[in-house]
C-alpha positions as a Markdown table, in Angstrom:
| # | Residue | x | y | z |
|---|---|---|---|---|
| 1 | Unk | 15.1 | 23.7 | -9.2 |
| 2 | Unk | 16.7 | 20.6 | -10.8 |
| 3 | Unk | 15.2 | 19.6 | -14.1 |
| 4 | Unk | 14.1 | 16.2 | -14.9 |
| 5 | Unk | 17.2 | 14.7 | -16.2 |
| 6 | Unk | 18.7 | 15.4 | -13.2 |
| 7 | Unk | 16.4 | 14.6 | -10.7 |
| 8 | Unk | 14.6 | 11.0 | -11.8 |
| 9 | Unk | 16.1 | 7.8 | -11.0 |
| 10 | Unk | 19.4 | 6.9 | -13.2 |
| 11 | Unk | 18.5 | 5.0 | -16.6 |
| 12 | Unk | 18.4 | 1.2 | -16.8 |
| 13 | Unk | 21.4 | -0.3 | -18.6 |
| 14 | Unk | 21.6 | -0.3 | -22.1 |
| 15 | Unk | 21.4 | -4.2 | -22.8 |
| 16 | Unk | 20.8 | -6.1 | -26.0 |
| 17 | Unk | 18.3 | -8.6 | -24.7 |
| 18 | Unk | 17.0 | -11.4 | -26.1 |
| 19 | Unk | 13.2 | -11.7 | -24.4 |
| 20 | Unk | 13.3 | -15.7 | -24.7 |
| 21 | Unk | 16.1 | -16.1 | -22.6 |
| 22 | Unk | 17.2 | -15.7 | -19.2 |
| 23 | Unk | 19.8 | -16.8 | -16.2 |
| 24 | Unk | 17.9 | -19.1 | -14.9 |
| 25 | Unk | 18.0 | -21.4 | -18.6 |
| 26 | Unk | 22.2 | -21.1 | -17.7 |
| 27 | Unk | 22.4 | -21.3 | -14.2 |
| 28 | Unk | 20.8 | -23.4 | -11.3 |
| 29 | Unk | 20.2 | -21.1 | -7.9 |
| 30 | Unk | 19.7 | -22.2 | -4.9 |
| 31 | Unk | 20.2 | -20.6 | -1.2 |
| 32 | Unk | 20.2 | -24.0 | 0.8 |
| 33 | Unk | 21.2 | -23.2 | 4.2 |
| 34 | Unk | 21.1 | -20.8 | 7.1 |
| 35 | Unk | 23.5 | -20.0 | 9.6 |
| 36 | Unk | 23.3 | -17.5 | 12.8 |
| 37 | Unk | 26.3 | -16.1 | 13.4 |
| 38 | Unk | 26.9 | -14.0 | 16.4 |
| 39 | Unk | 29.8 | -10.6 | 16.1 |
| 40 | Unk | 31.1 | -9.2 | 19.0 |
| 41 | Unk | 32.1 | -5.6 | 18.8 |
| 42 | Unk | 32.6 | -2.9 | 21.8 |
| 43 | Unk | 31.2 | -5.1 | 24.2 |
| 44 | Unk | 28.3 | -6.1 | 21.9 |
| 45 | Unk | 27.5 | -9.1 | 21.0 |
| 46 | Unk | 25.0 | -9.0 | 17.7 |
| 47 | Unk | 23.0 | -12.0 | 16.2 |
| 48 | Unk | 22.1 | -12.4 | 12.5 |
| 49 | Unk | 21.5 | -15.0 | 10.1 |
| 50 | Unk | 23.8 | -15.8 | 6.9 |
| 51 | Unk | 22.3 | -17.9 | 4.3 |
| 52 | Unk | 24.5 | -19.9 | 1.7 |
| 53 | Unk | 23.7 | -18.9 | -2.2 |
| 54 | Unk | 24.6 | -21.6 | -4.7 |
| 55 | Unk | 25.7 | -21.5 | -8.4 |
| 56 | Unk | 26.1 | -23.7 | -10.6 |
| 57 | Unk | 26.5 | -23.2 | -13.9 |
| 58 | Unk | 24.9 | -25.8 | -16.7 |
| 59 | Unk | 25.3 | -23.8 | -20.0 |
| 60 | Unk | 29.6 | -22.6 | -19.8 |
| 61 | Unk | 29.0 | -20.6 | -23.5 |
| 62 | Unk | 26.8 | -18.1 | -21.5 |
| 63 | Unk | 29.2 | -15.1 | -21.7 |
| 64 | Unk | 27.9 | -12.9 | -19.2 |
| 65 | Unk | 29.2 | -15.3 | -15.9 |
| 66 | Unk | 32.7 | -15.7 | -15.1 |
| 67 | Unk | 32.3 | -18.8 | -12.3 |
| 68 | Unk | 31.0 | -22.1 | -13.0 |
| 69 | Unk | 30.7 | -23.1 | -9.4 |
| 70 | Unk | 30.2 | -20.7 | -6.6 |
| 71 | Unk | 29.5 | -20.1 | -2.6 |
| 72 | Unk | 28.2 | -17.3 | -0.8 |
| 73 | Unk | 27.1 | -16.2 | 2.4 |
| 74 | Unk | 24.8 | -13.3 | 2.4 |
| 75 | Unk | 22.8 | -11.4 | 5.0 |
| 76 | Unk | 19.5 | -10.7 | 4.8 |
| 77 | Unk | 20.5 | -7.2 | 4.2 |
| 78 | Unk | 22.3 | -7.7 | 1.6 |
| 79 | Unk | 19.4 | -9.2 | -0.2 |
| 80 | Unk | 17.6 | -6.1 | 0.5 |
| 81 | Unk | 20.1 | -3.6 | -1.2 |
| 82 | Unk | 19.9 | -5.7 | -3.9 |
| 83 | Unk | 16.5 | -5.5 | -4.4 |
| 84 | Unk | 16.8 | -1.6 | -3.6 |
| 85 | Unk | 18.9 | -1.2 | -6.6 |
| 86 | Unk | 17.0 | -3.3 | -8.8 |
| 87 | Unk | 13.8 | -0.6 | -7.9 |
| 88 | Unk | 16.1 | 2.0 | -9.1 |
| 89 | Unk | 17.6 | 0.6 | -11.7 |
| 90 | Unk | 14.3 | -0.5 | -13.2 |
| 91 | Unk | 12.0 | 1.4 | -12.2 |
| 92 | Unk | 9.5 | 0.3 | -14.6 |
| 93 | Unk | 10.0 | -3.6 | -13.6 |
| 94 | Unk | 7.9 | -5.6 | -11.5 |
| 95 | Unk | 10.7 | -6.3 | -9.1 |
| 96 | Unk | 9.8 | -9.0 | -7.1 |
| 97 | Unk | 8.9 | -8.9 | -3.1 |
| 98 | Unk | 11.9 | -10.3 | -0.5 |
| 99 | Unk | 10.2 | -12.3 | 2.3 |
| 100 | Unk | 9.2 | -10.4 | 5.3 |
| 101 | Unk | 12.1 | -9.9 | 7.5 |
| 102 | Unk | 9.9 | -9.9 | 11.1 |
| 103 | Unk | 6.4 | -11.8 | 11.7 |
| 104 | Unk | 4.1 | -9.2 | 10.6 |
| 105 | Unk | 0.2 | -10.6 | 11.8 |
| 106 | Unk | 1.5 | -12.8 | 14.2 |
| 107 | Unk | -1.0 | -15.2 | 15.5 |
| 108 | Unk | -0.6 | -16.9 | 19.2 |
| 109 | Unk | 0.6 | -19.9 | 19.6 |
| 110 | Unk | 3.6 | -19.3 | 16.9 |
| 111 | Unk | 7.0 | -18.3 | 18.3 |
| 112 | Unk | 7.5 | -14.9 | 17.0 |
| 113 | Unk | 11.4 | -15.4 | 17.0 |
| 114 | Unk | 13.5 | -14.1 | 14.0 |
| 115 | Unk | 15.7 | -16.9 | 14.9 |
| 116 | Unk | 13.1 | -19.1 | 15.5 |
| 117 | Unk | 13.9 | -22.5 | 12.8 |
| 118 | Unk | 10.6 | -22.8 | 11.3 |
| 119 | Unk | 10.5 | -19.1 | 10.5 |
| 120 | Unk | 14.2 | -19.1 | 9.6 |
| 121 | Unk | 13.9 | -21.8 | 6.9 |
| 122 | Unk | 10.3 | -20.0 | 5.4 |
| 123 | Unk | 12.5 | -17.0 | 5.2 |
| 124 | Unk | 15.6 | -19.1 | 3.4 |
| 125 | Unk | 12.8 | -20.6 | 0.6 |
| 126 | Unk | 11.6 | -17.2 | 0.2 |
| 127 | Unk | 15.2 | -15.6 | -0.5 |
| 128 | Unk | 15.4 | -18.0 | -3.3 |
| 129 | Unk | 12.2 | -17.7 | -4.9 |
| 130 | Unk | 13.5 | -13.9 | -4.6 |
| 131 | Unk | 16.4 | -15.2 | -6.5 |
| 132 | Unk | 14.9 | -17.3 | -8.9 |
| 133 | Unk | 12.5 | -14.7 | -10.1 |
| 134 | Unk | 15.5 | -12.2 | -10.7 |
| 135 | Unk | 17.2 | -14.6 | -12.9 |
| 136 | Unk | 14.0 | -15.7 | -14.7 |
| 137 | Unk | 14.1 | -12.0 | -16.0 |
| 138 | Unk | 15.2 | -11.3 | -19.7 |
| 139 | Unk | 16.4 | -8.1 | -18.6 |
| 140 | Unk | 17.6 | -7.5 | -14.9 |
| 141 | Unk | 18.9 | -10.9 | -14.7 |
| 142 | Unk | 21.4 | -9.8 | -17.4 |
| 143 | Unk | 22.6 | -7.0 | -14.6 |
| 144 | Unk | 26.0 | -6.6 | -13.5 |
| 145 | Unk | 25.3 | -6.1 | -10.2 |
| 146 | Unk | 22.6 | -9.1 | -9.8 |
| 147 | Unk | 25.5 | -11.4 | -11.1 |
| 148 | Unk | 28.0 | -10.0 | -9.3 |
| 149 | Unk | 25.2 | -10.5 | -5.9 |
| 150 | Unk | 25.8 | -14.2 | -7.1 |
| 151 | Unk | 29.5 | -14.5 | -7.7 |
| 152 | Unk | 31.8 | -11.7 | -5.5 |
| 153 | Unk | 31.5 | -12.4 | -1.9 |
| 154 | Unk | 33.9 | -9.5 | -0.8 |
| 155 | Unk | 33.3 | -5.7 | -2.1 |
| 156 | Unk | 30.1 | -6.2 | -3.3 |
| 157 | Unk | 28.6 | -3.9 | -0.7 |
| 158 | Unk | 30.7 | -0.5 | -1.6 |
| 159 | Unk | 30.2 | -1.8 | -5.5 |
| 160 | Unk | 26.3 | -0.8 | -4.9 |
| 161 | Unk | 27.3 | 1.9 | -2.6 |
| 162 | Unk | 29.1 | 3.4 | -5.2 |
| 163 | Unk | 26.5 | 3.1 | -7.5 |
| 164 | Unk | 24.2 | 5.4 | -5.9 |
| 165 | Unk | 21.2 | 3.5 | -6.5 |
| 166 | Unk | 20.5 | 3.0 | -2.7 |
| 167 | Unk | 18.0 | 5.7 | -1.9 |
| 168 | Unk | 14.5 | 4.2 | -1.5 |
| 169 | Unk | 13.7 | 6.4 | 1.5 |
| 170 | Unk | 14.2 | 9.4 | -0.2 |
| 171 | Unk | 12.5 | 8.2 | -3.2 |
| 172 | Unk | 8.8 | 7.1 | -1.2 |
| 173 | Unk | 9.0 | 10.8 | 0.2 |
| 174 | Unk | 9.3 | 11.9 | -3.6 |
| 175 | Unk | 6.9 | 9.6 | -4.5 |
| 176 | Unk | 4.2 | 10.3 | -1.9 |
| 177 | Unk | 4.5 | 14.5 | -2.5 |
| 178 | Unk | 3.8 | 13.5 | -6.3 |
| 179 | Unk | 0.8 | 11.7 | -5.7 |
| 180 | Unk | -0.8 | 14.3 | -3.9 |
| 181 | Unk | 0.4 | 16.8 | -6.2 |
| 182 | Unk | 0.3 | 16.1 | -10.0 |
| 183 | Unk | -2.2 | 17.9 | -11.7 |
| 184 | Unk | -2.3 | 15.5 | -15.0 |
| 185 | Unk | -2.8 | 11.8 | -14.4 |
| 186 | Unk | -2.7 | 8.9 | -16.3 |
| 187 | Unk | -5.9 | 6.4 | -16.7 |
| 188 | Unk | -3.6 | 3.4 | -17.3 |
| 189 | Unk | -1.4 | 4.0 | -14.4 |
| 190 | Unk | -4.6 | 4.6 | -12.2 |
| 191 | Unk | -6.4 | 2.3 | -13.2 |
| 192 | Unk | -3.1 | -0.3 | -12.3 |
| 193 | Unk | -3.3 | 1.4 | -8.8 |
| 194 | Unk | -6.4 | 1.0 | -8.0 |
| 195 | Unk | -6.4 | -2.8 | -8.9 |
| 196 | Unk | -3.0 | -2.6 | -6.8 |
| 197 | Unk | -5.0 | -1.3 | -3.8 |
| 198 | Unk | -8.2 | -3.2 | -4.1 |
| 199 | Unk | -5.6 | -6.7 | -3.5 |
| 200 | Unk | -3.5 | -4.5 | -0.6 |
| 201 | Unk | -7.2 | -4.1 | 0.8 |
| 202 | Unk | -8.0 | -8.1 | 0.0 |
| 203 | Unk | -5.0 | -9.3 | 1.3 |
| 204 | Unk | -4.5 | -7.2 | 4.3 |
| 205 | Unk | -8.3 | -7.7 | 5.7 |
| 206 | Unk | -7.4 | -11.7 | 5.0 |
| 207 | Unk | -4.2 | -11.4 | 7.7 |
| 208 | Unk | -6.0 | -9.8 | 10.2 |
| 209 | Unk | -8.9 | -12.1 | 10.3 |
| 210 | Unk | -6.9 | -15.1 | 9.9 |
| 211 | Unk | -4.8 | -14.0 | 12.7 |
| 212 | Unk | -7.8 | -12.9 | 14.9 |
| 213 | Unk | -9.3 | -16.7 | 13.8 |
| 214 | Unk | -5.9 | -18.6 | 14.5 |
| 215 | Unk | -6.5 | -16.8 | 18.3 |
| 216 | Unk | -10.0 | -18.6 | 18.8 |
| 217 | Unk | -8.0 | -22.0 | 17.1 |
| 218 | Unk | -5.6 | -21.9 | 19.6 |
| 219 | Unk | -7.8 | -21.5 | 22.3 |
| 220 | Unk | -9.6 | -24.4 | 21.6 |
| 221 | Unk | -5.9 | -26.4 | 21.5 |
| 222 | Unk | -5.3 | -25.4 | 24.7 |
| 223 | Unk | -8.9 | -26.7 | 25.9 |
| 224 | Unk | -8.6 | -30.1 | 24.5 |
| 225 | Unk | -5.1 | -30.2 | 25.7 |
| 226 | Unk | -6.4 | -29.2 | 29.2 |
| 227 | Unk | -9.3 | -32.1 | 28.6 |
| 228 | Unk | -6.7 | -34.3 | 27.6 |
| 229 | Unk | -4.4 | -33.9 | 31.0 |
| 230 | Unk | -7.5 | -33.8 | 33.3 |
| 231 | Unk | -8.9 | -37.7 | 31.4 |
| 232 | Unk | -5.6 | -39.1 | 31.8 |
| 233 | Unk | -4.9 | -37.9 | 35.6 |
| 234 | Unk | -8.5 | -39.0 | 36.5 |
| 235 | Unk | -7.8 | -42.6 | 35.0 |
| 236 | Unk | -5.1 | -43.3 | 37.5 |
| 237 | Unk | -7.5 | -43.0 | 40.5 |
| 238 | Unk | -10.6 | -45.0 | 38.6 |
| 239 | Unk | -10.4 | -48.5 | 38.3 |
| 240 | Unk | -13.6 | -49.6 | 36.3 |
| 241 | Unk | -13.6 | -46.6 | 34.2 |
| 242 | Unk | -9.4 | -46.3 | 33.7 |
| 243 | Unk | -9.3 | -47.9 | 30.6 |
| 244 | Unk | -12.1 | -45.8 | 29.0 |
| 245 | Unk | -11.1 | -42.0 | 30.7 |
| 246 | Unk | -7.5 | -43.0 | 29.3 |
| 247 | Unk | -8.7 | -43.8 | 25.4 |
| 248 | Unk | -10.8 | -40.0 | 25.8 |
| 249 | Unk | -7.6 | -38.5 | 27.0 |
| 250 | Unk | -5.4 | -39.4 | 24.3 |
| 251 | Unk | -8.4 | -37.9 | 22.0 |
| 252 | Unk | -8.4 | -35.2 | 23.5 |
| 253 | Unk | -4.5 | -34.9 | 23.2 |
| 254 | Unk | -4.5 | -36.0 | 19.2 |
| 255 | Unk | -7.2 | -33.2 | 19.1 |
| 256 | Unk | -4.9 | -30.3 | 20.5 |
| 257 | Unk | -2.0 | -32.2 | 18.7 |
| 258 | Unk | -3.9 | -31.9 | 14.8 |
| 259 | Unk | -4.5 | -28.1 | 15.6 |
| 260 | Unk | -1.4 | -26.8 | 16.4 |
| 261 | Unk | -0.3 | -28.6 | 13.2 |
| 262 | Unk | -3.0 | -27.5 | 11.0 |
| 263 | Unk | -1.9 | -23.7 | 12.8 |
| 264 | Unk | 1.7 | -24.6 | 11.4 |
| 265 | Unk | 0.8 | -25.7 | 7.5 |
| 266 | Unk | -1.4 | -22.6 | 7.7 |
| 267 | Unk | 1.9 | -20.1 | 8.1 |
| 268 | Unk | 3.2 | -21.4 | 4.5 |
| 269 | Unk | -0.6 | -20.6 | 3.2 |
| 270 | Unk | -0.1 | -17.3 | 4.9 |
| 271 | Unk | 3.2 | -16.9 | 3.3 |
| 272 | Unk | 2.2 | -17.0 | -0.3 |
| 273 | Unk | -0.7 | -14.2 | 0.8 |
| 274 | Unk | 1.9 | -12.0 | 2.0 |
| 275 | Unk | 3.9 | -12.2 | -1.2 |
| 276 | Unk | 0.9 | -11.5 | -3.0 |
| 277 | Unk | 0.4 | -8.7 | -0.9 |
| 278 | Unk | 3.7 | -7.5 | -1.5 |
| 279 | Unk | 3.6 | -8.0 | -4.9 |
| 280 | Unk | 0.9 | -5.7 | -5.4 |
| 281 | Unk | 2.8 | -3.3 | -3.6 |
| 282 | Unk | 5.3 | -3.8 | -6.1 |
| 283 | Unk | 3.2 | -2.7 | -8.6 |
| 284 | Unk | 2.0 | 0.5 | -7.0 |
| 285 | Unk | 5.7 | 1.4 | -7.1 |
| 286 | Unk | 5.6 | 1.2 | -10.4 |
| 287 | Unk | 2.5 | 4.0 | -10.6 |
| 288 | Unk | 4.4 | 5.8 | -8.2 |
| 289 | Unk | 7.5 | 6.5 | -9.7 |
| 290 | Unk | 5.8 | 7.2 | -13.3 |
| 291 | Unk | 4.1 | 10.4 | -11.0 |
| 292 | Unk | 7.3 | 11.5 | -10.4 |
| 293 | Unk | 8.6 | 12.0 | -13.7 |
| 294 | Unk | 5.0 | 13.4 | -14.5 |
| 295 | Unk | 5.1 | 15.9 | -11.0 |
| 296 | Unk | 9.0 | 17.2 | -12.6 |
| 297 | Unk | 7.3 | 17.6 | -16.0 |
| 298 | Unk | 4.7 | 19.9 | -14.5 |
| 299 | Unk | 7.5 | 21.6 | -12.3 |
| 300 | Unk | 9.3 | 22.8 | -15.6 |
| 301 | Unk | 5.5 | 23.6 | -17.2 |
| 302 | Unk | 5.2 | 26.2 | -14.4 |
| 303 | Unk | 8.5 | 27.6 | -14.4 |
| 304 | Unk | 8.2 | 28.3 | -18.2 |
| 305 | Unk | 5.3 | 29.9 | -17.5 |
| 306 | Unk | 6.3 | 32.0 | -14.7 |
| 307 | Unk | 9.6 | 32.9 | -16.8 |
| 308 | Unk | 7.6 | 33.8 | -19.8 |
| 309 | Unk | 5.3 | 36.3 | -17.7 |
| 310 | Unk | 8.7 | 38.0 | -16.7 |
| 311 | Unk | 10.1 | 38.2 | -20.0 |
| 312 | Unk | 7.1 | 39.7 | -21.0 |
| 313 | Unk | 6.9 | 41.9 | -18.5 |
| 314 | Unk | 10.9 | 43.1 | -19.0 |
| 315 | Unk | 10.7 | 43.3 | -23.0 |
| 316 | Unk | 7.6 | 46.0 | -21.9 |
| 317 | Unk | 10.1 | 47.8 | -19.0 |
| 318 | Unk | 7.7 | 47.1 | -16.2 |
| 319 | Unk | 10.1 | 46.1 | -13.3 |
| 320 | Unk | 9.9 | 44.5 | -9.8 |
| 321 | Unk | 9.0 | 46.1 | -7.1 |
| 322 | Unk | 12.6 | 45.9 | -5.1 |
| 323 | Unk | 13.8 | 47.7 | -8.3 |
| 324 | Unk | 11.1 | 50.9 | -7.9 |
| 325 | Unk | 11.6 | 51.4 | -4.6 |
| 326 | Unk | 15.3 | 51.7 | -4.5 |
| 327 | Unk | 15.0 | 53.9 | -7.6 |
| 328 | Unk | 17.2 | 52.2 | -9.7 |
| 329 | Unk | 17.7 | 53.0 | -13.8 |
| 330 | Unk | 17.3 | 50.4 | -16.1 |
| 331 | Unk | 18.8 | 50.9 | -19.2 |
| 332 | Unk | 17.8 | 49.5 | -22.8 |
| 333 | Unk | 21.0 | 47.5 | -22.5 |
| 334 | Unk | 20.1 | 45.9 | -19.2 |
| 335 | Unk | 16.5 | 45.2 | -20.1 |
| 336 | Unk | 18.1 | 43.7 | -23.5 |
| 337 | Unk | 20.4 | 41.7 | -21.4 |
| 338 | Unk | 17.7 | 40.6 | -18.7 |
| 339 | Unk | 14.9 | 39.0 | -21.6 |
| 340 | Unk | 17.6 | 37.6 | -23.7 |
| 341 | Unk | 18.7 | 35.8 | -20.5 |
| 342 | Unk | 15.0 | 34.7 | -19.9 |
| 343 | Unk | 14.4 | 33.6 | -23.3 |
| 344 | Unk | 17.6 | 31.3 | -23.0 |
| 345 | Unk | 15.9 | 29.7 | -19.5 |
| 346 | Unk | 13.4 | 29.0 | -21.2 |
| 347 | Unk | 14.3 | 27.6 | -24.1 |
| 348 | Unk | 16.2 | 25.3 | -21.7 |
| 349 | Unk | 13.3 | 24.5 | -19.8 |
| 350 | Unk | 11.6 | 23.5 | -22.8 |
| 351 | Unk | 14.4 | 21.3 | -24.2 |
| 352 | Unk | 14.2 | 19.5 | -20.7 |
| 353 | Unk | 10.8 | 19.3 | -20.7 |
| 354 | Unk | 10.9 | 17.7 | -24.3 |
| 355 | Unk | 13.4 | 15.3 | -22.9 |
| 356 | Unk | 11.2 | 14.4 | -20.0 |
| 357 | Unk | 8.2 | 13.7 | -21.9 |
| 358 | Unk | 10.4 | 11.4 | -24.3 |
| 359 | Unk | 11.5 | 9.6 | -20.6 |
| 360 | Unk | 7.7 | 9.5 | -20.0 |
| 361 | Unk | 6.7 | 7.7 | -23.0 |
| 362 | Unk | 10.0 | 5.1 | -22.9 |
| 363 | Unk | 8.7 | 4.3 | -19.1 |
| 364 | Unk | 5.3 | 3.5 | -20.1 |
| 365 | Unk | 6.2 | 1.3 | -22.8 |
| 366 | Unk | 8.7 | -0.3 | -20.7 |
| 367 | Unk | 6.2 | -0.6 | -17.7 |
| 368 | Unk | 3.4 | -2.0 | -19.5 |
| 369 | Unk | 4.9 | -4.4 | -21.7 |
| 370 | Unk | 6.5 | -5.4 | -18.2 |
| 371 | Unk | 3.1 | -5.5 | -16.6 |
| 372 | Unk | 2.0 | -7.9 | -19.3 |
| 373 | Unk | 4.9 | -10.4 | -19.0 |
| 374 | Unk | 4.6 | -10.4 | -15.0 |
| 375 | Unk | 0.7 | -11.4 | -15.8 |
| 376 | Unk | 1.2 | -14.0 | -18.1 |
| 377 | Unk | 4.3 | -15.6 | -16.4 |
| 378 | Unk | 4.1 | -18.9 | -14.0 |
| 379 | Unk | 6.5 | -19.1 | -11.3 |
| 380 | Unk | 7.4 | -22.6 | -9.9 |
| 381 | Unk | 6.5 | -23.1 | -6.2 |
């Protein structure tokens, strides 16, 4: 079994920060256009979207960026192993949430087209809020990786991939086996994740009647817009009542008009819900990964324990089983050999264990005083 050190996520760089100051005081971000671009490859032609990030730098002393104007295109997925290495890097951060990549809670009468404009463009102001909130960061937006994200067009993809920070899949399955398995919880933590799962529960319930409501909205739309047809067609054939059956079909038409607008504004309502929602998410991730130290802790408990029964059980010159049946000797040398070899593991064990709990401690103190900054913090809209 790997110990603790070995096993939980790499430590966060060792930075000098200064907690009143950020990127975002030195540099103005901005992703203010999107592109599809279509690759052809074996036959296969693939869509995607590219959207232009743009630097500009207003305070040159900064010494931490190299550029003081700069271009780049990035894919979506890009911006997500960014954020993936962020979670790693600083685990105990609240990183903040990328916008949804697909319509999640679609409601009818919406195109549900990635490449749909509308949805395109919500997407673009959400990758730079992503952005912004990085850089407004004392600590991550100091990163190497975040700035070079900003400034180094080619390479930056095998830069993180050499990293090794890219392995959020792997993590969640960690995560979820610690959750059901830690013996030894901590009332701060849970008490974070149940507020964390009380807005997942607010927010979610919210979507889905919204989207069931939007349903009902847009079948009224489509009855005023039938209204609407069937006033105007009938005031061609009427000659006293044209004028009037014309003026109620146009009503009826501004009626369907107004609510497929007011089912429009709605989405960029909906939009700042989801980030809430993801947000919270955000901050079960946070509980989640401190279980994981705390599940390897408990690991290393048991195996001193277990190792401690043996030695016990050598330094007395009770053996195992496989040992009496074969009928093998042990000699006073070999039992000598076997407990001083036990005593050594788990002195070991304990030394990691010490380690672990020091890791613990740093990653609550980290976590909450993050906690408290993300609280009292005020993001521009």
């Amino acid at each position: 079994m790997s110990g603790a050190a070995e096993s939980q996520p790499p430590s966060s760089p060792k930075i000098d920060v200064d907690l009143t100051d950020c990127l975002l005081n030195h540099m103005d971000i901005s992703v203010s256009e999107a592109e599809k671009r279509t690759n052809s490859a074996l036959n296969i032609r693939e869509s995607y979207t590219v959207y232009l990030i743009e630097t500009r730098i207003t305070d040159n002393g900064w010494e931490l960026i190299e550029h003081g104007l700069g271009q780049i295109w990035r894919r979506y997925s890009e911006f997500e192993q960014l954020r993936q290495y962020m979670s790693s890097a600083y685990p105990w951060a609240v990183i903040p949430p990328l916008p949804e990549k697909k319509h999640s809670y679609p409601v009818h009468g919406l195109s549900t087209d990635t490449f749909d404009p509308d949805f395109v463009d919500r997407r673009r102001a959400g990758l730079e809020n992503f952005l912004h909130r990085i850089a407004q960061h004392p600590s991550i937006s100091r990163d190497s990786m975040f700035l070079t994200f900003l400034q180094q067009e080619e390479g930056w993809r095998n830069s993180i991939r050499d990293k090794g920070y890219v392995r959020i899949a792997e993590d969640k399955i960690k995560a979820i086996n610690a959750i059901v398995r830690i013996k030894e919880s901590d009332p701060d933590f849970e008490s974070l994740r149940k507020y964390s799962h009380s807005i997942q529960g607010v927010f979610i319930n919210l979507l889905r009647i919204r989207s069931r409501a939007t349903l009902k909205v847009y079948n009224i739309h489509k009855l005023n817009a039938g209204y609407g047809k069937l006033f105007s067609e009938w005031s061609a054939i009427e000659k006293q009542m044209g004028d009037g059956l014309q003026q109620a079909g146009h009503f009826f038409d501004s009626i369907a008009a107004n609510t497929e607008t007011f089912v429009e504004e709605e989405e960029q309502i909906m939009d700042q819900i989801k980030e809430y929602l993801f947000y919270a998410s955000s901050l079960e991730d946070i509980c989640n990964k401190r279980d994981m130290i705390q599940l390897e802790i408990e690991q290393m408990v048991d195996l001193v324990r277990s190792k401690t029964a043996e030695k016990a059980k050598a330094a007395q010159g009770k053996f195992g089983v496989i040992t009496r049946i074969l009928g093998s000797v042990e000699t006073e040398e070999n039992k000598t050999q076997k407990v001083n070899q036990l005593d050594s593991k788990i002195k070991e064990t304990e030394e990691r264990i010490h380690q672990a709990r020091e890791s613990m401690a740093e990653y609550k103190d980290k976590a909450t005083k993050d906690i408290e900054a993300f609280k009292r913090q005020q993001f521009p809209t």
